[in-house]
Backbone as JSON, one array per atom type, in Angstrom:
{
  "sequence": "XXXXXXXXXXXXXXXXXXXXXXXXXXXXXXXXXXXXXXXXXXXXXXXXXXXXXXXXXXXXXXXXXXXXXXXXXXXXXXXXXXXXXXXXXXXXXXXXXXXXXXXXXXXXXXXXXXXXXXXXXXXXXXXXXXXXXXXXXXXX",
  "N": [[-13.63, 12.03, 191.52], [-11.72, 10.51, 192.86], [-11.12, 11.96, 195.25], [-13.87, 11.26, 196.5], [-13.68, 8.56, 196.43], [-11.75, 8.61, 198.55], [-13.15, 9.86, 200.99], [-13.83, 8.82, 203.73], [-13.25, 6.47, 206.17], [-11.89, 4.36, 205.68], [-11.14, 4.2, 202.84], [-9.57, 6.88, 203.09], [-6.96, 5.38, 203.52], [-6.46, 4.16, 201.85], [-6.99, 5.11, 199.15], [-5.32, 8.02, 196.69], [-4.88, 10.92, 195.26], [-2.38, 11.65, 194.13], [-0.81, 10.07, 192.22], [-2.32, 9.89, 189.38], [-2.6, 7.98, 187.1], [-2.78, 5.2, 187.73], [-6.09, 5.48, 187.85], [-7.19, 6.29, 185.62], [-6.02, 4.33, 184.23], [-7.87, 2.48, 184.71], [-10.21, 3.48, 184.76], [-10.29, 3.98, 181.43], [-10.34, 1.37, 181.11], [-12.91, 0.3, 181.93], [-14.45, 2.39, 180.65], [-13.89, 0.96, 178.06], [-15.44, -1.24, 177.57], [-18.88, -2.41, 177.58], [-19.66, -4.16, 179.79], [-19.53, -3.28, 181.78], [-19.8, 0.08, 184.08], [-19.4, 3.11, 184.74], [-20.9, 4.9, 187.12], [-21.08, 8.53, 187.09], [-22.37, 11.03, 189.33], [-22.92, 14.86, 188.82], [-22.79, 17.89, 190.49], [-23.95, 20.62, 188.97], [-23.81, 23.68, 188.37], [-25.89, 26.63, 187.39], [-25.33, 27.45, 183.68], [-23.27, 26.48, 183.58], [-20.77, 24.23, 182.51], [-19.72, 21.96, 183.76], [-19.38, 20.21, 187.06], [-18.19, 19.87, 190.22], [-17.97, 16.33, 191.1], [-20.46, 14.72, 192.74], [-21.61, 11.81, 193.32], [-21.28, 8.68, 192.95], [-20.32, 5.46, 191.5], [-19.78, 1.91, 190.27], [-20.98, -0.28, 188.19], [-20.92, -3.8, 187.54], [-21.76, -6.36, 185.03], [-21.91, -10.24, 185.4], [-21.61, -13.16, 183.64], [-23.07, -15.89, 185.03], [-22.69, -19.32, 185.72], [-23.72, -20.53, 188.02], [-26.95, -20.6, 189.29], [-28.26, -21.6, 187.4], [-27.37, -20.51, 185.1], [-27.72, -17.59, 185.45], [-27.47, -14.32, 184.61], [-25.54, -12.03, 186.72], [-25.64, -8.78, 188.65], [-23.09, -6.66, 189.56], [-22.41, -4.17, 192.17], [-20.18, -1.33, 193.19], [-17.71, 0.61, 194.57], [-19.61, 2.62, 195.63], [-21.14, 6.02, 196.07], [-21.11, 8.54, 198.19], [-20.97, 12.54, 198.18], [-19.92, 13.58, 201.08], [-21.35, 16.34, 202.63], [-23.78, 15.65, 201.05], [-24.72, 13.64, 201.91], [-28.07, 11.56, 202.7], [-29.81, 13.24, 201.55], [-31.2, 11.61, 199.95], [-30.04, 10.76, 197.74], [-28.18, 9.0, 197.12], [-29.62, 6.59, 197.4], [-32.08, 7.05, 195.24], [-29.62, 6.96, 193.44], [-28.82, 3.88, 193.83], [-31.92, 2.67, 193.06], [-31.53, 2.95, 190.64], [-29.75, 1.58, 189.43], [-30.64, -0.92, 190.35], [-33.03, -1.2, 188.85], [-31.7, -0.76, 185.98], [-30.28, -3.34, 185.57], [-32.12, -4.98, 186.35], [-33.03, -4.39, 183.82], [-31.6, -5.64, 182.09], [-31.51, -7.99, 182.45], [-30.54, -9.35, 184.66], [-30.81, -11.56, 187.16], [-29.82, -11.01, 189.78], [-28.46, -9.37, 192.64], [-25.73, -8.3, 193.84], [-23.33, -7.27, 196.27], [-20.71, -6.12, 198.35], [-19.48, -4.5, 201.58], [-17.93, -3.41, 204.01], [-17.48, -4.71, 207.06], [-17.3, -3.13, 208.98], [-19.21, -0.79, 208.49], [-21.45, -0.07, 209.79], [-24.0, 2.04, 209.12], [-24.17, 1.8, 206.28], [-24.98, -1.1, 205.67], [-27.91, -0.89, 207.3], [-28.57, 1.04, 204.72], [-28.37, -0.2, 202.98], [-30.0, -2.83, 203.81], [-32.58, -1.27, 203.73], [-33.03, -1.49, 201.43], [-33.67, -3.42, 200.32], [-31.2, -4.97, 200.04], [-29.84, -8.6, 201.4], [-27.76, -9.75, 203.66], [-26.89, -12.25, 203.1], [-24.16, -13.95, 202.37], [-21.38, -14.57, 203.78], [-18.73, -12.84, 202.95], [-15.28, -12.86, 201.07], [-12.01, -11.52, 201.22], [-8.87, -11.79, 199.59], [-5.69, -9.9, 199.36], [-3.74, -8.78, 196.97]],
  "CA": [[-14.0, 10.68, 191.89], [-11.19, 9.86, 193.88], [-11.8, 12.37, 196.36], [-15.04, 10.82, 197.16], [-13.4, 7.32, 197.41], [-10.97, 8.84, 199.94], [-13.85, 10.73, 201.67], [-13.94, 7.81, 204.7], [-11.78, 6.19, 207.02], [-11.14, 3.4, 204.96], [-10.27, 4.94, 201.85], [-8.56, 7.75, 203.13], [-5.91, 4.89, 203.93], [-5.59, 3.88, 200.6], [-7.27, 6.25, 197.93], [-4.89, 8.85, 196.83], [-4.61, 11.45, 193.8], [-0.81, 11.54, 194.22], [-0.98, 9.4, 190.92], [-3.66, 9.28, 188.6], [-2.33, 6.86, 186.13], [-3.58, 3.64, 187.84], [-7.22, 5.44, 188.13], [-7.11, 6.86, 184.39], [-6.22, 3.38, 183.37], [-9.08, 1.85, 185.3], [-11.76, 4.17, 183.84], [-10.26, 3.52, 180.26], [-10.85, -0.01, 180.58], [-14.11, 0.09, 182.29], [-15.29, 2.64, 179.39], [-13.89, -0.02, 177.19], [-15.89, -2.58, 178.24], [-19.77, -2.55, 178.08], [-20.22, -4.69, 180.83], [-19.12, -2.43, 183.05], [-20.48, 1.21, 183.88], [-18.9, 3.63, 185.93], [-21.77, 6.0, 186.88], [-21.04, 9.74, 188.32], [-23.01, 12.73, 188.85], [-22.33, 16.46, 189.14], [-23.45, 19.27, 190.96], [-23.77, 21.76, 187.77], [-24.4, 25.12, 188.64], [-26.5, 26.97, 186.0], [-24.56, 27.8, 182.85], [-21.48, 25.34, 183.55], [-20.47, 22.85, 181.3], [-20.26, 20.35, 184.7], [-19.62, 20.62, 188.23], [-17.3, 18.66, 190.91], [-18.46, 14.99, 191.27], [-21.23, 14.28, 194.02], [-21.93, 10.74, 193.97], [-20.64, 8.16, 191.99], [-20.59, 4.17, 191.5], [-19.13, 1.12, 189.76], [-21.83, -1.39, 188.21], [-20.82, -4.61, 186.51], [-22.72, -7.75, 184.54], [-21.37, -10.91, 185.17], [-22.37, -14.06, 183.17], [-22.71, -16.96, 185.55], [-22.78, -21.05, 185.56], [-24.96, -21.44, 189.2], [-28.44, -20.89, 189.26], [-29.35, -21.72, 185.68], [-26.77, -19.69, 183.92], [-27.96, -16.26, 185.81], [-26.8, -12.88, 184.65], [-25.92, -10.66, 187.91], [-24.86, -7.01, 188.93], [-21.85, -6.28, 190.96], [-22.63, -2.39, 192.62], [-19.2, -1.14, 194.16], [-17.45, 1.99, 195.03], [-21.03, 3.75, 195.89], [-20.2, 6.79, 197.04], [-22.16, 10.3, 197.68], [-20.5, 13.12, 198.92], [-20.68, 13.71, 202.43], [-22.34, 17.14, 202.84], [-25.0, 15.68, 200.55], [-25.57, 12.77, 202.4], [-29.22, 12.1, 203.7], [-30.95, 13.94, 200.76], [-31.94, 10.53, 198.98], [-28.72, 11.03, 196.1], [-27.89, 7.25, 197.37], [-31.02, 5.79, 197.84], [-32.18, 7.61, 193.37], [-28.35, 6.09, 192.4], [-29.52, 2.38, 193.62], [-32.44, 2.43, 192.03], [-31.4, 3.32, 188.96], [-28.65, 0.57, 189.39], [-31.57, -2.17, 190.39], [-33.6, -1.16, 186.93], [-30.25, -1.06, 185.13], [-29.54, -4.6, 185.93], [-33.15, -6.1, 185.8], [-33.18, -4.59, 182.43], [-30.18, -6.61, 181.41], [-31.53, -9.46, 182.0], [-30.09, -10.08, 185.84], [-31.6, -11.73, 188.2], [-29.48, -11.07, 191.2], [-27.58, -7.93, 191.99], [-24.79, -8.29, 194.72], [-22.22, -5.92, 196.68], [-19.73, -6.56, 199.54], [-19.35, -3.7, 201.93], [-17.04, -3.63, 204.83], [-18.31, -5.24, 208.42], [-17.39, -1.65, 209.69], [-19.73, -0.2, 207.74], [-23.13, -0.21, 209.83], [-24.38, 2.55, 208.38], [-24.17, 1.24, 204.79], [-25.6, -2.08, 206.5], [-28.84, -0.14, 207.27], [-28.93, 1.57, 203.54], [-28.84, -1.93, 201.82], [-31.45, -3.37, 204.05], [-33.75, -1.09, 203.6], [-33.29, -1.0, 199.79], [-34.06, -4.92, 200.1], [-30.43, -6.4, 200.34], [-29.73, -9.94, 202.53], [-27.2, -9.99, 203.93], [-27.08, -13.39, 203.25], [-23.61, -14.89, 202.42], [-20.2, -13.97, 204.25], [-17.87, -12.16, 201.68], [-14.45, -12.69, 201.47], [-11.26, -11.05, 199.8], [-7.17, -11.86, 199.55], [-5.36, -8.84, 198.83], [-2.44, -9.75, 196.22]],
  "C": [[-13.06, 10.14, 192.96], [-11.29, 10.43, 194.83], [-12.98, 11.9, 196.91], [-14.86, 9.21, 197.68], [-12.96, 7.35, 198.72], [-11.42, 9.74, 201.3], [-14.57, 9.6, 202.5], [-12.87, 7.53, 205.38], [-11.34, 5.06, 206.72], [-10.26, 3.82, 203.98], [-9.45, 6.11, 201.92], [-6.92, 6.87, 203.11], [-5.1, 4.44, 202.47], [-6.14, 3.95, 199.34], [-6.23, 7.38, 197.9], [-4.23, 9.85, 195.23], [-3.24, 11.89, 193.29], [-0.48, 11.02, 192.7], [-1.69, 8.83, 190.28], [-3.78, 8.23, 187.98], [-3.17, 5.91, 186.28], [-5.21, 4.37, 187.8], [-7.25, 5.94, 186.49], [-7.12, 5.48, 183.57], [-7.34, 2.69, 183.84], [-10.17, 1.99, 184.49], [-11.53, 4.04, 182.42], [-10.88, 1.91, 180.21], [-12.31, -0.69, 181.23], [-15.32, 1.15, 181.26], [-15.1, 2.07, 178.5], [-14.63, -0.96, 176.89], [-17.37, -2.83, 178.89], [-20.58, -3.12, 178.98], [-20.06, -4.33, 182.35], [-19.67, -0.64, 183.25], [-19.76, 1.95, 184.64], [-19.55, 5.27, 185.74], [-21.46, 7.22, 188.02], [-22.25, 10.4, 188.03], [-22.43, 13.94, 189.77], [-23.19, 16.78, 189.69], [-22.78, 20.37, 189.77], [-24.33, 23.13, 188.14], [-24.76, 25.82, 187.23], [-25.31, 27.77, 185.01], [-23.29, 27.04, 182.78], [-21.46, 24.24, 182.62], [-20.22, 21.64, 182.47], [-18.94, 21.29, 185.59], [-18.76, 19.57, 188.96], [-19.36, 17.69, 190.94], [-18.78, 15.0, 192.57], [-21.58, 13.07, 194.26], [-21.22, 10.05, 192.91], [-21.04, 6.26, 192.63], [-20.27, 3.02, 190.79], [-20.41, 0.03, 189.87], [-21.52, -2.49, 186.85], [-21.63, -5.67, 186.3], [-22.06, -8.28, 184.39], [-22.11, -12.02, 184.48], [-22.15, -14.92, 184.3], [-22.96, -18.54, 184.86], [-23.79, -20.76, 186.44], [-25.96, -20.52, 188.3], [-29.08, -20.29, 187.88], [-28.48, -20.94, 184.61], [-27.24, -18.2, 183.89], [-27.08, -15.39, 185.28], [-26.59, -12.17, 186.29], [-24.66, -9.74, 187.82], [-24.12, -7.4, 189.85], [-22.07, -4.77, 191.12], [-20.98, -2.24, 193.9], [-18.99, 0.14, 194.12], [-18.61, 3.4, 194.6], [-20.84, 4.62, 196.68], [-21.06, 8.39, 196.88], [-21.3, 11.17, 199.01], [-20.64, 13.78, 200.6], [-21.88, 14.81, 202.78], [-23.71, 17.03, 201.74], [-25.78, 14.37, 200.95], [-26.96, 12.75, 203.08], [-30.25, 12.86, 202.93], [-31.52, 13.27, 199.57], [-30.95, 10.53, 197.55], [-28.65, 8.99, 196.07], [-29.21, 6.88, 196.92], [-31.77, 5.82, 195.71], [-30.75, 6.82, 192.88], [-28.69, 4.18, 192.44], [-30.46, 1.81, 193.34], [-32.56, 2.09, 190.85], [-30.65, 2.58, 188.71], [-29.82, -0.72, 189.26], [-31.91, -2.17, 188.84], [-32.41, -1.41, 186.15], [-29.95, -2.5, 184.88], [-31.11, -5.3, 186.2], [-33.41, -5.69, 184.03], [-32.19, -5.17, 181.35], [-30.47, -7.65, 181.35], [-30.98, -10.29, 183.64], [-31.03, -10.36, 186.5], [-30.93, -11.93, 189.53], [-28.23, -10.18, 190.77], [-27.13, -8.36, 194.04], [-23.52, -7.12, 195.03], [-21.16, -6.5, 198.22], [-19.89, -5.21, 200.04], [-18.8, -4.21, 203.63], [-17.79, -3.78, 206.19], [-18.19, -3.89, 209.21], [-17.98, -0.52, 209.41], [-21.27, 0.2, 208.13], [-24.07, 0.68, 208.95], [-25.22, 2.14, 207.01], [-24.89, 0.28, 205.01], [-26.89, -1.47, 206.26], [-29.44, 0.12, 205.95], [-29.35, 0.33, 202.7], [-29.98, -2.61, 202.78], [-32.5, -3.02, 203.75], [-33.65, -1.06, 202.02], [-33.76, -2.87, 199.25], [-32.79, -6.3, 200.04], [-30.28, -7.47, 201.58], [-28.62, -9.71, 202.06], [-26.87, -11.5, 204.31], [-25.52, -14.7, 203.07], [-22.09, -13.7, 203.06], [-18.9, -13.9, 202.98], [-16.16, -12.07, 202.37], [-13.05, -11.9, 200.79], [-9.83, -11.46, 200.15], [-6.54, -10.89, 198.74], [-4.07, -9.66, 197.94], [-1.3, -8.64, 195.88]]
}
């Protein structure tokens, strides 16, 4: 998994398996914590018990206050390995994220993705996101 974060030119800058700890405790407390999912998949070659990690993804349910006391999805570190980009892996993982998250009960499923990102840009339009409000973050 972290190889695939650090498989860009963002995250190469600051993904790194040097020390697992902080990502070990992450995924403990996001399998702790049914409101959170953290979905991979393998490439299994026949007879294996599992296969390096080809795509992967981070989907949470937040409760809100605005509009009416909405449930919505957060979809983050979406991520498909490069040489399998282009063969619809993305395109089958956000699906299965949309359903996921209208069958919860959300009615609005949100993501941030970096202004240097056209690409990605592109993928969420055509999957139906608006790019509709300017996203911001303060590192701490």
């Amino acid at each position: 998994m972290v190889a695939l974060l650090a498989d860009d030119a963002m995250g190469a800058g600051r993904e790194t398996a040097r020390d697992m700890v902080p990502y070990e405790e992450a995924f403990a407390a996001i399998d702790a914590d049914p409101a959170h999912l953290l979905v991979v998949g393998e490439l299994v070659p026949d007879g294996a018990a599992n296969g390096p990690v080809m795509a992967m993804f981070q989907l949470s349910f937040l409760p809100g206050i605005s509009r009416q006391g909405a449930w919505r999805s957060q979809i983050e570190a979406v991520r498909v390995a490069g040489s399998l980009r282009g063969q619809g892996i993305g395109n089958l993982m956000m699906r299965w994220a949309i359903d996921e998250s209208r069958r919860r009960g959300c009615t609005l499923m949100q993501l941030t993705t970096h202004k240097s990102r056209a690409a990605a840009h592109r993928f969420y339009e055509r999957l139906g996101f608006d790019a509709s409000h300017e996203g911001m973050k303060l590192t701490l």
